[in-house]
N, C-alpha and C positions, 0 to 999 in steps of 0.2 A: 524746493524753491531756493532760489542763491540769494544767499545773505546779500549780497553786493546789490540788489534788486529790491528788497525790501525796503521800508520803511518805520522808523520810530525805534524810541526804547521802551524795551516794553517791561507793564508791570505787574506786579500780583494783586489778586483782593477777593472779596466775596462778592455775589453777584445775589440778586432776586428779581426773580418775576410775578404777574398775576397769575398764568396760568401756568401748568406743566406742558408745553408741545413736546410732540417724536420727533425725533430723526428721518430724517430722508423723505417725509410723505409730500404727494406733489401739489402742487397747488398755482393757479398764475397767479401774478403779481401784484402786490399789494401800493396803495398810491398815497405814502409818505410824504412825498412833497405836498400832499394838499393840508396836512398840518400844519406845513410850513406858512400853506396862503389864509389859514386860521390864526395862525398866530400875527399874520399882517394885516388882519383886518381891523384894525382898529378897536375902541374899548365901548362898548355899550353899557357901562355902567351898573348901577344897581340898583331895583327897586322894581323888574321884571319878572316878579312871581320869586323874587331869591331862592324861595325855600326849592319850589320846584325844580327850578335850574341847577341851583346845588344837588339836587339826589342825583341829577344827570352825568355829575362827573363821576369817575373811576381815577384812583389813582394810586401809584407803589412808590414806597418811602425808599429812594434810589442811595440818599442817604447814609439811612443806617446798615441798607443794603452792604453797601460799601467799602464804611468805616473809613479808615483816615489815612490809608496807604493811596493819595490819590495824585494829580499832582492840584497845585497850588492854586485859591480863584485869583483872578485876575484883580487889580485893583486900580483898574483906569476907563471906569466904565461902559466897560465892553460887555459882551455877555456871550454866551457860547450856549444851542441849544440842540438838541441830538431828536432829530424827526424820525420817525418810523412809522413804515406801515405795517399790517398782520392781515393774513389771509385765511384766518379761521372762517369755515364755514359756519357758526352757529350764526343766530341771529338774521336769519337769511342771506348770508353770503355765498352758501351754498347755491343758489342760483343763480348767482352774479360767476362762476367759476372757482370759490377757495377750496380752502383745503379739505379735511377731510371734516364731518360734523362729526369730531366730538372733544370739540373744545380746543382743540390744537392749533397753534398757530408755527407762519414762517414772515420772519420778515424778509423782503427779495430787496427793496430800495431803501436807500437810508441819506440822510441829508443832514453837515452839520451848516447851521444858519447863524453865522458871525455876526451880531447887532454891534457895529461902532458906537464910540461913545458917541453920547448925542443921542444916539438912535435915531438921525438919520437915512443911514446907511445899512447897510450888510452885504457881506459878502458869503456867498453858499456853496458847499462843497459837498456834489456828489460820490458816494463812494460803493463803486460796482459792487453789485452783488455776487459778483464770480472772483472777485480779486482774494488771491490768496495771503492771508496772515498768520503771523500765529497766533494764537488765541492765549489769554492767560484764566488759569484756576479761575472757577465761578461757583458761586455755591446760589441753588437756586431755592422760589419760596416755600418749599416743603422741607428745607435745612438739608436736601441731596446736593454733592460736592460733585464737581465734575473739573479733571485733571486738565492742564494747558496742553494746550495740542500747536503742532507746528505744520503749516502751510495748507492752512485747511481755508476753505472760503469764509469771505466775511459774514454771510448768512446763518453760515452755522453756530455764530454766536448767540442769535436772537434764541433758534431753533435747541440749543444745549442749554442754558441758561436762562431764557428768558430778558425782559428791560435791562434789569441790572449787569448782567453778561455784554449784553452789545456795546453799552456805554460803557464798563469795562475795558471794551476789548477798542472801542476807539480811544480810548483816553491814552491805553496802551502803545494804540498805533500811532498816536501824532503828539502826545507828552501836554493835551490840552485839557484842562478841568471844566465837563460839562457841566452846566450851570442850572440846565434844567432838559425835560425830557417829554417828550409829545408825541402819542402813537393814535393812529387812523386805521378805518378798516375799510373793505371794499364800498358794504353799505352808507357809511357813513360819508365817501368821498360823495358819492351815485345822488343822494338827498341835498346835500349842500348843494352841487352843484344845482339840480334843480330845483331849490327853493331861492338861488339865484337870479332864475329865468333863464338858464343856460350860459354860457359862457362862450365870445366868438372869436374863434381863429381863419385865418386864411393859410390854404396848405399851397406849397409852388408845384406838386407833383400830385397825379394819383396817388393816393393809398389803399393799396386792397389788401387785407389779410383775415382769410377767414378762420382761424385761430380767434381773433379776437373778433370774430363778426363784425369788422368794418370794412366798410367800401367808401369813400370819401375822393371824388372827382376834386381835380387842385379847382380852386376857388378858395371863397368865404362861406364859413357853416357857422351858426352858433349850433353850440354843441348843448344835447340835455346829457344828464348824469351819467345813462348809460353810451352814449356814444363818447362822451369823454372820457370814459372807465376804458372803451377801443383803442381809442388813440393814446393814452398813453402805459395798455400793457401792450400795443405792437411790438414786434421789435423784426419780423421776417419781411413786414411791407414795405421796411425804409432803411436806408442805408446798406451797410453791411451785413446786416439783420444779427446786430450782436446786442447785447443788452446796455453799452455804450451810446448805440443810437436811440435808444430807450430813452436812453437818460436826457437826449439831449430835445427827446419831441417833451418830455416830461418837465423841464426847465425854460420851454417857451411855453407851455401849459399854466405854469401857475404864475407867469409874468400876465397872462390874458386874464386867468383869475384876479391878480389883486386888481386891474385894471375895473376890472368888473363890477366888484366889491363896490370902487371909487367911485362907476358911475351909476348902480342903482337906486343910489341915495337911502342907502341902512342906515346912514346916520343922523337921516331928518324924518324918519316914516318910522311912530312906534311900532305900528303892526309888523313893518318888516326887519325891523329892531330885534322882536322879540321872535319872531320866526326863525331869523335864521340863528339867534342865539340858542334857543332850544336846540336846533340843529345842531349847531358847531357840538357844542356841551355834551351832548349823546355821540356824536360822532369820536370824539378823542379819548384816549387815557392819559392822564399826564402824574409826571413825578408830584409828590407830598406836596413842594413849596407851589406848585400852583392849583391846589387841587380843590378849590373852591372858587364860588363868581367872582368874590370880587379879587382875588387874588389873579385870576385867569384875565379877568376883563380890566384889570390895571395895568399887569403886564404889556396888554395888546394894545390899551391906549397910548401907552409911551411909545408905540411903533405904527400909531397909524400916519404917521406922516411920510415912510417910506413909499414909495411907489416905485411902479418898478426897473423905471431909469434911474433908481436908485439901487439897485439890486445886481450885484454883481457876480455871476456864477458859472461854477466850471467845476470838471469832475477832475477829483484823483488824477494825479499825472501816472498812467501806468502805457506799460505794451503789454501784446500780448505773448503768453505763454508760450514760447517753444515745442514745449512737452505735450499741450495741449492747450488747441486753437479757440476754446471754449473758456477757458481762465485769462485772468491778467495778474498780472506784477507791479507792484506801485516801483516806482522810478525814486530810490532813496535820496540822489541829490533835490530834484525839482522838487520832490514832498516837503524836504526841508522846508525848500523855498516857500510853501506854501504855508506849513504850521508855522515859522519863525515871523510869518508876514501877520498870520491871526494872534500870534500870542502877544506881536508890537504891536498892534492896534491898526494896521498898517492895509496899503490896499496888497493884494494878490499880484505880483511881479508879471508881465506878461509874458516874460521868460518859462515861467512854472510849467504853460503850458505847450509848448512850442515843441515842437514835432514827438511829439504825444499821439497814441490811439486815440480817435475822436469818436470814429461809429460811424461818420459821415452822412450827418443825419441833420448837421444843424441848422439851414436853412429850409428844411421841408415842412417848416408850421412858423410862420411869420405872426408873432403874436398882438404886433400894432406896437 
């Protein structure tokens, strides 16, 4: 991978996760962004069974993980938070397509979600799952160390390390102090969505890819859990069929989510209050500092006023790889562009992304 191509300075530390994953085993795609549309849904408060709800969280102290070679938090009321998904098959995701069952995970999509002060605002930044970085030292939560590796995919950070590894290994690549940390699993996305009532998109093109068992005539569909789970691991029925146009049906995806959220009215209907909070709660793992309701559900109500013409998103500025048409390369100037804009508080230059890999995918799901 050419230095000249890369992006960030990178740093050392220790890493932890929940579980121990392998190497290399296969698994489709896990839908990380849809933590993202958890975390913008707004705050349901407390006094919804607490106790209940609280057993539902999971979470790893990314923290002490860490330690204190990190870089610096922001002190102008921004917030920086690192989404992830996992494709373990335990817990039934094994029938939805992950990984292997037994216990193992991959994260494939990762998203970091820039809350402006205020909150607002955000601006969100995907970063390929194929893009190649170097990874720095991680020690995962069994106290196994695992040496930095150079020009290896971003995924393999989740996949060698664990939470603490990936967050590492973005902190590394764009010099930004995550602030906090949210991981999804297939199941979990498949239930929110359908205790939603579905979620509706309008597509401009057919989509057919039987990989992901979807066929979807262009119109409007509301989608339930599992044909949403379709639409956004496609990645052969639209565009370029690279995981770039992934990203981009996956980020009108969860702009139709929050929208959705806004108009079921969860925030005037106990029942549905507490339905889908149950849900969310079981569906996430998140780092130590939000790892209980009312910590989880405070956070989210300082963000329910975002919506999603408030929401501003785009992937990694990379191309692709010469060497192979299957990786990408972050674009080290435009990257600048990109972190020097999040760590100012600042919107995304539209420069960043400008004759960039797109995937060519981004008007094929018109989210409203």
């Amino acid at each position: 991978m050419s230095a000249e191509s890369t992006a960030g300075t990178r740093q050392r530390g220790k890493g932890r996760r929940r579980r121990e994953p392998e190497k290399g085993h296969r698994g489709l795609k896990a839908a990380a962004w849809t933590a993202a549309g958890i975390v913008l849904l707004g705050g349901t408060g407390a006094g919804f069974v607490y106790v209940k709800l609280n057993g539902n969280i999971e979470s790893v102290d990314i923290d002490q993980a860490l330690g204190t070679d990190r870089p610096e938090k922001a002190d102008d009321g921004s917030e920086n938070i690192l989404v992830l998904g996992s494709d373990t098959r335990a817990d039934g995701n094994q029938d939805l397509g992950g990984g292997a069952d037994d216990g193992s995970a991959r994260s494939d999509t990762a998203m970091i979600v820039h809350v402006h002060e205020g909150h607002r605002k955000a601006s969100v930044v995907s970063i390929p799952r194929d893009t190649l970085v170097d990874r720095p030292a991680c020690t995962d939560t069994e106290g196994g160390t695992h040496p930095a590796a150079g020009g290896v995919m971003f995924n393999s950070a989740y996949s060698t390390g664990g939470a603490a590894c990936a967050v590492k290994t973005v902190e590394s690549l764009s010099d930004l102090r995550m602030d906090h940390y949210l991981e999804v699993d297939f199941t979990g996305f498949q239930k929110l969505v359908d205790e939603l009532g579905g979620v509706e998109v309008t597509t401009t093109e057919d989509i057919e890819d039987p990989d992901s068992h979807l066929d979807l005539p262009a119109g409007t569909h509301r989608l339930d859990g599992e044909r949403a789970l379709g639409l956004v691991r496609t990645r052969h029925g639209v565009g370029d069929g690279s995981d770039l146009g992934r990203i981009q049906l996956q980020q009108a995806f969860i702009k139709a989510l929050v929208r959705q959220v806004k108009e079921v009215g969860v925030f005037t209907s106990p029942k549905k209050l507490y339905a889908l909070a149950d849900t969310a709660t079981k569906a996430v793992t998140t780092d130590s500092g939000l790892g209980s309701v009312n910590s989880l559900m405070s956070f989210a109500n300082g963000m329910k006023g975002i919506g999603p013409a408030d929401m501003h998103m785009i992937t990694l500025p990379v191309v692709y790889d010469s060497a192979n048409a299957n990786r990408v390369l972050p674009l080290k100037d435009k990257s600048r562009l990109v972190w020097d804009a999040l760590r100012n508080d600042q919107p995304i230059p539209a420069g960043a992304t400008r004759d960039t890999a797109t995937g060519e995918a981004r008007d094929v799901v018109d989210a409203g």
